[in-house]
Backbone as ProteinMPNN parsed JSONL, in Angstrom:
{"seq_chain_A": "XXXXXXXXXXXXXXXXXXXXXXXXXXXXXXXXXXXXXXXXXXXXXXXXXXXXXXXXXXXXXXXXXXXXXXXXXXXXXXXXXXXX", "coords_chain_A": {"N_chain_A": [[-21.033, -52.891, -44.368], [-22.869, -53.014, -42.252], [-21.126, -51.565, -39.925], [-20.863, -49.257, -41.251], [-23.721, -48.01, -41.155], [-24.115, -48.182, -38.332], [-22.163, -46.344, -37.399], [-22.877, -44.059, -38.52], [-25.833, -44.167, -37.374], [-24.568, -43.27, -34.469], [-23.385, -40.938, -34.894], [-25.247, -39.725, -35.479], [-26.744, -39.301, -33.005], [-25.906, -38.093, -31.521], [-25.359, -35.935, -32.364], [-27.826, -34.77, -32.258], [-28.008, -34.749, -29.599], [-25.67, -32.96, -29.01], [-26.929, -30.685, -29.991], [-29.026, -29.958, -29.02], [-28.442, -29.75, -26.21], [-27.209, -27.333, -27.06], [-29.183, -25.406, -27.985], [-30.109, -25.194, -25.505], [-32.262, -27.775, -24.512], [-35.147, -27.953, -22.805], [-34.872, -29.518, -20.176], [-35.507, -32.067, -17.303], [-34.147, -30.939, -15.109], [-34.406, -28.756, -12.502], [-33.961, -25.183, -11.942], [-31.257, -24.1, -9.83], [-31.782, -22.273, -7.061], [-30.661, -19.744, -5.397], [-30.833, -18.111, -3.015], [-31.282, -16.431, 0.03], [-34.449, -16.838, 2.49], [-36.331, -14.259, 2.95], [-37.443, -13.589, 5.324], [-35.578, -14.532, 7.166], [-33.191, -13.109, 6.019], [-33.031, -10.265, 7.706], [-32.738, -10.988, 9.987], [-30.416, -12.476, 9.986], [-28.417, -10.308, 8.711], [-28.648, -8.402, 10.387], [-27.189, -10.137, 12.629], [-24.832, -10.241, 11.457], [-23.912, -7.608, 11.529], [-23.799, -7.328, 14.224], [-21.77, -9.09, 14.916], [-19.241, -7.754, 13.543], [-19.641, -5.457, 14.825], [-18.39, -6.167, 16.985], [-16.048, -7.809, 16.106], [-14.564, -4.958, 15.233], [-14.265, -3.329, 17.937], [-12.853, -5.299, 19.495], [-10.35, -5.16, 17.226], [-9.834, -2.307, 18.095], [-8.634, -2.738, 20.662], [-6.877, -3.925, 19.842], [-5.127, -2.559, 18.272], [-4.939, -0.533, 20.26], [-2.763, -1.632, 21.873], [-0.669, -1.567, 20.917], [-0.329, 1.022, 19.463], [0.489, 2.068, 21.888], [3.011, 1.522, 22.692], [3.707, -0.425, 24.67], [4.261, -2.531, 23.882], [5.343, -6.384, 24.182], [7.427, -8.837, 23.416], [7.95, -12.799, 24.376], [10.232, -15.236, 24.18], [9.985, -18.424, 24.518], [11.323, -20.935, 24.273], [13.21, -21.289, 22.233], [13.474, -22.603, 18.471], [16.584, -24.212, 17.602], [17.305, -26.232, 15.953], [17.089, -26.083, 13.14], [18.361, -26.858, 10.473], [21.491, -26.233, 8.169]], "CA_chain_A": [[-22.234, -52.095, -44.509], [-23.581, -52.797, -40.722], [-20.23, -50.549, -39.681], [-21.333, -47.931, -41.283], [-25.047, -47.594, -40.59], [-24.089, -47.774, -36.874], [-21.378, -45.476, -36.8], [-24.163, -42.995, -38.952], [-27.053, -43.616, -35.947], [-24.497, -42.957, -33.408], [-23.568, -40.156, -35.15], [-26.828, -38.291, -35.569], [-27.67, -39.172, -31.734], [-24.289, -37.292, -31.178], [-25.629, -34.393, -33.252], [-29.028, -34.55, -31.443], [-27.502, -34.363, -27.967], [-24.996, -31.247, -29.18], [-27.966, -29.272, -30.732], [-30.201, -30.307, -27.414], [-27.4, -28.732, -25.083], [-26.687, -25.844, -27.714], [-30.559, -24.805, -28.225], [-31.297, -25.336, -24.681], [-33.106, -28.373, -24.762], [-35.809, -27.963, -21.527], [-34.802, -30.94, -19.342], [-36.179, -32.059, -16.041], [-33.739, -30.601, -13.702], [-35.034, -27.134, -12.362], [-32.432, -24.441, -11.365], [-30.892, -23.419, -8.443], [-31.751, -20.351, -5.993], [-29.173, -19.251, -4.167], [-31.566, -16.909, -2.508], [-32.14, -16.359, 1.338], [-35.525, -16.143, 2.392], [-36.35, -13.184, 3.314], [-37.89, -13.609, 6.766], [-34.604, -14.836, 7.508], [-32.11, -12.505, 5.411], [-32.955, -9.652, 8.165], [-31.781, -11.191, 11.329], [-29.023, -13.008, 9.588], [-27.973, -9.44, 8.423], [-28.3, -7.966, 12.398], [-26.032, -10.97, 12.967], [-23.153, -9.742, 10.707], [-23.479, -6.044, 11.919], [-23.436, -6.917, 15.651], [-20.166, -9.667, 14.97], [-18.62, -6.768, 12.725], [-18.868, -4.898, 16.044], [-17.505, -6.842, 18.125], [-14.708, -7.078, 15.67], [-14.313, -4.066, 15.746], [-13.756, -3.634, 19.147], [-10.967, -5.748, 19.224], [-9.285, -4.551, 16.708], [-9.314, -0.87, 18.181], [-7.965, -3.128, 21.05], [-5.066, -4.155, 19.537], [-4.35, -0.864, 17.972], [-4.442, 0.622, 21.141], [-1.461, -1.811, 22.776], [0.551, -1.228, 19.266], [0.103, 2.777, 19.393], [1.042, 2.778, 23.135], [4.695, 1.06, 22.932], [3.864, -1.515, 25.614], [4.095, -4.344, 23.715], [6.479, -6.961, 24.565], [7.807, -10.757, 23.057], [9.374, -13.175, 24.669], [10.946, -16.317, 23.58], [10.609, -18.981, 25.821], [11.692, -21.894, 23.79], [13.872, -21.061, 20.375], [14.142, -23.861, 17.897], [17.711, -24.232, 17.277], [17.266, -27.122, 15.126], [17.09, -26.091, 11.651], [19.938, -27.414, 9.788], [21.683, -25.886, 6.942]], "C_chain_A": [[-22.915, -51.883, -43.159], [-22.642, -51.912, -40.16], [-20.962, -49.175, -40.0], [-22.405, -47.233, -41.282], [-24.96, -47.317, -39.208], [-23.64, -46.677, -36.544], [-22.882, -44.202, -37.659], [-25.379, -42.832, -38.078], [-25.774, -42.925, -34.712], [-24.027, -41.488, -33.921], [-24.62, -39.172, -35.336], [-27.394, -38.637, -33.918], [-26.545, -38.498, -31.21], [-24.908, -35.812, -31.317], [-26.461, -33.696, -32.602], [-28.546, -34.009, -30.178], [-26.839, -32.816, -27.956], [-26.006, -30.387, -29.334], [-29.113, -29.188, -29.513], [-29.562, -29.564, -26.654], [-27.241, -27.046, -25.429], [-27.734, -25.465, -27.789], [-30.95, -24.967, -26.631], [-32.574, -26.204, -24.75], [-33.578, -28.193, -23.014], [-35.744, -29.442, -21.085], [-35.339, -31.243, -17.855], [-35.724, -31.419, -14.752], [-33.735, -29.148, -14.067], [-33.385, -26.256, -12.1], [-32.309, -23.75, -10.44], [-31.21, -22.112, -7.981], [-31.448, -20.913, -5.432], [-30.136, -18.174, -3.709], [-31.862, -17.252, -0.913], [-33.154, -15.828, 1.443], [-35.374, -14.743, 2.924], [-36.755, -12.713, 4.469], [-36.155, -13.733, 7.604], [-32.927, -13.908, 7.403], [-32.219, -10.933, 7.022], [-31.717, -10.099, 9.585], [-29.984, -11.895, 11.059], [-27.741, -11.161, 9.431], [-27.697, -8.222, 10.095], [-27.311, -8.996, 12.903], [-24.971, -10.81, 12.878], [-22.941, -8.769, 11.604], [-23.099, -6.481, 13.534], [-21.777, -8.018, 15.971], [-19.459, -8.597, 14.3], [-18.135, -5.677, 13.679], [-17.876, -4.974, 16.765], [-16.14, -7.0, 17.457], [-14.071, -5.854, 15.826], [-13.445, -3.008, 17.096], [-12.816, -3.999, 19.723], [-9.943, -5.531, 18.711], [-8.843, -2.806, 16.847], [-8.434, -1.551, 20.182], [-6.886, -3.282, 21.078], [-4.796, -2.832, 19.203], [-3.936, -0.291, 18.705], [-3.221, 0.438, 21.859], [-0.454, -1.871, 21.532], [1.061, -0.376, 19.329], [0.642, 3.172, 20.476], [2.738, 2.252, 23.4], [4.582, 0.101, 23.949], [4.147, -2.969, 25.418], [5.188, -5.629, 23.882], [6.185, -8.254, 24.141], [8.777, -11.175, 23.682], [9.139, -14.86, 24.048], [11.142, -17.077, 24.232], [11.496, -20.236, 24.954], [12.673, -22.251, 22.648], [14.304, -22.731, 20.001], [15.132, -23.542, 17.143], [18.263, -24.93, 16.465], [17.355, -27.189, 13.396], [18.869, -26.658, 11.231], [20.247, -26.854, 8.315], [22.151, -26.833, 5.529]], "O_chain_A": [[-23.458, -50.814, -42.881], [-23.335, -51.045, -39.627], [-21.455, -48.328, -39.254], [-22.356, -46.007, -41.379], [-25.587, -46.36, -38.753], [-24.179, -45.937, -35.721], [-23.729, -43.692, -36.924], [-25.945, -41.748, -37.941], [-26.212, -41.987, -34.046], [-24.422, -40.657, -33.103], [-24.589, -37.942, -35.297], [-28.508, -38.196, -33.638], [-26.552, -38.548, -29.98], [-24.89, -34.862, -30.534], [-26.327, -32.514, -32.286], [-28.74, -32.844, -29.832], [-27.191, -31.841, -27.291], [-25.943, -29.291, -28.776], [-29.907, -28.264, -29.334], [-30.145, -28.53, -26.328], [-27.177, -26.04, -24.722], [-27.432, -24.303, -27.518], [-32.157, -24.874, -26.409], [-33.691, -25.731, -24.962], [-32.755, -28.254, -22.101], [-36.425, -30.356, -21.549], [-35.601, -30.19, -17.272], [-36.364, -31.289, -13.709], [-33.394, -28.514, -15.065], [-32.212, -26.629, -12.094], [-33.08, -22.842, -10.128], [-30.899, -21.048, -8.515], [-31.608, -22.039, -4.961], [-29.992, -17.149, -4.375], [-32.576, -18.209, -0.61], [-33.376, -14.73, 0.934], [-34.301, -14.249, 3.272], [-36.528, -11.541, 4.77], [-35.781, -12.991, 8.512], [-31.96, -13.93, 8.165], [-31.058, -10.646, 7.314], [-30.589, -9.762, 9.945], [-28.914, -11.81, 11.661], [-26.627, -11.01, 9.933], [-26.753, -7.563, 10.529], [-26.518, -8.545, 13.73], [-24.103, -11.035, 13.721], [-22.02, -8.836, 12.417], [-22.11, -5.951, 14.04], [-20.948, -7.831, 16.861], [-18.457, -8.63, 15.015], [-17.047, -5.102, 13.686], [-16.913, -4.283, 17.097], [-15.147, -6.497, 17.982], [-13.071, -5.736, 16.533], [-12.445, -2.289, 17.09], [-12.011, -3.33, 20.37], [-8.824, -5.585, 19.222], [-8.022, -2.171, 16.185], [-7.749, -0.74, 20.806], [-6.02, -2.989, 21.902], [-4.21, -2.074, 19.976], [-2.946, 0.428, 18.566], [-2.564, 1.343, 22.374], [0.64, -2.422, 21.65], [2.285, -0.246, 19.324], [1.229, 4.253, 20.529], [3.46, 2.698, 24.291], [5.706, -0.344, 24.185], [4.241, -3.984, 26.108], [6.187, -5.236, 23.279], [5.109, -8.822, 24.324], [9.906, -10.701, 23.815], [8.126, -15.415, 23.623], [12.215, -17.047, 24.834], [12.671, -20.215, 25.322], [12.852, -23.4, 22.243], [14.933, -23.609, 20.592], [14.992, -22.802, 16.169], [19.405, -24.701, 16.064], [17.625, -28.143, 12.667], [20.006, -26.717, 11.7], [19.433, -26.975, 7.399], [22.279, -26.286, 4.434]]}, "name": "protein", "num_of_chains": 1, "seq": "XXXXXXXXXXXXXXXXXXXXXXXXXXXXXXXXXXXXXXXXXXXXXXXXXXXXXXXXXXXXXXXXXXXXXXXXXXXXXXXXXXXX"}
């Protein structure tokens, strides 16, 4: 008889907890912003654009020793080692 009164409280504090989670029970921990301020979100955003440049830049770099045929590899070292 003590068996099965227990397992019956832990059961209904089971039930409680599910219907607390499933209804949105209001609990103490607040919720996250993911938000940059906004004093801040400007210059961060002049930050991107002027690295985005500078990418940029480089990559009309490379393009340009790609499109001109100059480009050259050499091989100083070959590993000969692989084994079949």
């Amino acid at each position: 008889m003590k068996l099965s009164k227990l397992l019956a409280v832990v059961l209904i504090l089971q039930v409680l907890i599910l219907l607390t989670q499933w209804f949105g029970g209001h609990g103490t921990v607040s919720t996250a912003q993911a938000q940059v301020p906004e004093a801040d979100a400007t210059a961060q955003r002049l930050e991107i654009i002027d690295e985005l440049k500078a990418n940029n830049a480089k990559l009309d770099q490379i393009a340009a020793v790609l499109s001109s045929g100059n480009l050259q590899v050499h091989v100083t070292n070959p590993d000969y080692s692989i084994q079949k």
